[in-house]
C-alpha positions as CSV (number, residue, x, y, z in Angstrom):
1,X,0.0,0.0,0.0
2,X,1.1,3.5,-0.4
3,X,2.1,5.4,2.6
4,X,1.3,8.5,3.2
5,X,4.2,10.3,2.6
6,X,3.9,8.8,-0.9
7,X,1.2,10.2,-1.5
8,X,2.3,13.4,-0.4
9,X,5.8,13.0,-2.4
10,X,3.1,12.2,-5.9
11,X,0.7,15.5,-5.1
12,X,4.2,17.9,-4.6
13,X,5.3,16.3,-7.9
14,X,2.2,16.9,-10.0
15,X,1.6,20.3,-8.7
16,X,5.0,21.0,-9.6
17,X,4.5,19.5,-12.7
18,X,1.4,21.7,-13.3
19,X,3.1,24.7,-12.3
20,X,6.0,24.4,-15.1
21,X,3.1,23.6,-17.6
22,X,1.4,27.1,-16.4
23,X,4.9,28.9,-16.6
24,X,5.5,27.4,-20.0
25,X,2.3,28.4,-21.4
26,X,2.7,32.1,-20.2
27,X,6.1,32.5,-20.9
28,X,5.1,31.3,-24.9
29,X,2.1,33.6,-24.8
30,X,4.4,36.4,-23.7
31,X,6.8,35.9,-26.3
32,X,4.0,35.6,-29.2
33,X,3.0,39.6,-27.8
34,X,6.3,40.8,-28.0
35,X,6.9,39.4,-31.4
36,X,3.4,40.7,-32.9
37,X,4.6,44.2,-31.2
38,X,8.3,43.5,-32.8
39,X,5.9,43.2,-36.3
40,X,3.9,46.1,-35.5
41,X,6.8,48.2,-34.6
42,X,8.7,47.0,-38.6
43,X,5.2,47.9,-39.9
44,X,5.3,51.2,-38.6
45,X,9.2,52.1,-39.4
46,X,8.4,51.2,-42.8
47,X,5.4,53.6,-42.8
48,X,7.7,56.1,-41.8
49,X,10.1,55.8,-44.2
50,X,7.6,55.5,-47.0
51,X,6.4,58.8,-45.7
52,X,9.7,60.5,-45.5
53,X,10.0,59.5,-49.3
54,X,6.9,61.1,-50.0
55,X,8.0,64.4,-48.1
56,X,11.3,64.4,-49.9
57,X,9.5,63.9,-53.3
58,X,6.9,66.5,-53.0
59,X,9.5,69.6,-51.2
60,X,11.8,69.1,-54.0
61,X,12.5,72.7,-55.4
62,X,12.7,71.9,-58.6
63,X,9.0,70.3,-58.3
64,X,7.8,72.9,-56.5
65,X,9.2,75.7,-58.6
66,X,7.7,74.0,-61.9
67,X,3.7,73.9,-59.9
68,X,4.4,77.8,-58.9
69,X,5.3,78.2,-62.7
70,X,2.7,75.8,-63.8
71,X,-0.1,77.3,-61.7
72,X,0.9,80.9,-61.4
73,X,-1.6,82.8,-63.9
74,X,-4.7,80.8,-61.5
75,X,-3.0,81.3,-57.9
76,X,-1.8,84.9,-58.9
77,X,1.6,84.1,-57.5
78,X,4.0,86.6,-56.9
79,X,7.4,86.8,-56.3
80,X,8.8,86.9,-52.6
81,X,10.3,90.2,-51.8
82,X,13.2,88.6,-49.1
83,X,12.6,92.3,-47.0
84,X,9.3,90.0,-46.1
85,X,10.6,87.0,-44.0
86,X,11.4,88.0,-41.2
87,X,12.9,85.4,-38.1
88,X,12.2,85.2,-34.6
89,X,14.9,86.9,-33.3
90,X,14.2,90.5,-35.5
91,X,10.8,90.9,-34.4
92,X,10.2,93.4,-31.9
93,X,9.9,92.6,-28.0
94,X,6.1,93.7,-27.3
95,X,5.8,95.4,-24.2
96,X,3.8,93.0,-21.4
97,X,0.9,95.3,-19.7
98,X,-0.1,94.4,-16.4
99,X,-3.4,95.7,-15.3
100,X,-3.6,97.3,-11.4
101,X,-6.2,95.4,-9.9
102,X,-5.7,97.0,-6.3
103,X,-8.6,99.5,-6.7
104,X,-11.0,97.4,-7.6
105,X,-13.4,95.8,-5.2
106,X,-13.2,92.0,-4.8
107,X,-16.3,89.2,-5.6
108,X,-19.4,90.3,-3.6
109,X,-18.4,93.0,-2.4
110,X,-18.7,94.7,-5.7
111,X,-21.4,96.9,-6.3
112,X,-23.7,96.9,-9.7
113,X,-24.1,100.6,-10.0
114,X,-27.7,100.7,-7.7
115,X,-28.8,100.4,-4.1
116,X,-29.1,96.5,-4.6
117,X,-26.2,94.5,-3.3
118,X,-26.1,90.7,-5.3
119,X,-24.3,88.5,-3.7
120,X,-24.4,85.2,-5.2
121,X,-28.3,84.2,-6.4
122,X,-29.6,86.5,-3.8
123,X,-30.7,90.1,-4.0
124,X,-31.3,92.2,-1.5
């Protein structure tokens, strides 16, 4: 007959057995994640780069400077004076205002011009 430490030796062994099978299985559904994200992120550089050959292709001076030419009697083009672009750094600093809110009463205590004080959804 078993004994019962036996029987305690065979339950230890099958959980443990169950326990790698559980690890195994997450561990491979993990790694079939990271390589659909690995496949997303490829898909997406490659999106990118087709893109960045679009850009290129359609800034090309040449291209652009033969749709101004093309198109210029419809769009009324004109040619850019370069007094008009200006940078950053040679526009003028605009003066910041700051109002004086010292004389000026505060939340109720302002008046609305009549006898009536409102304060809130009451009038008095």
């Amino acid at each position: 007959m078993f004994r019962t430490t036996d029987i305690v030796l065979i339950a230890v062994m099958v959980s443990a057995a169950a326990f790698t099978y559980k690890t195994k299985h997450e561990a491979e559904a993990e790694l079939l994640g990271v390589r659909k994200i690995e496949q997303q992120i490829r898909f997406e550089e490659d999106s990118i780069d087709l893109l960045k050959a679009d850009w290129s292709l359609l800034t090309q001076p040449s291209r652009l400077q033969s749709l101004a030419a093309t198109y210029q009697d419809e769009l009324q083009l004109q040619a850019v004076d370069p007094r008009q672009v200006v940078g950053l750094d040679d526009l003028p600093v605009r003066p910041v205002e700051i109002e004086d809110l010292s004389s000026r009463p505060l939340g109720g205590m302002a008046q609305n011009g009549t006898d009536k004080v409102v304060t809130g959804a009451v009038v008095r």
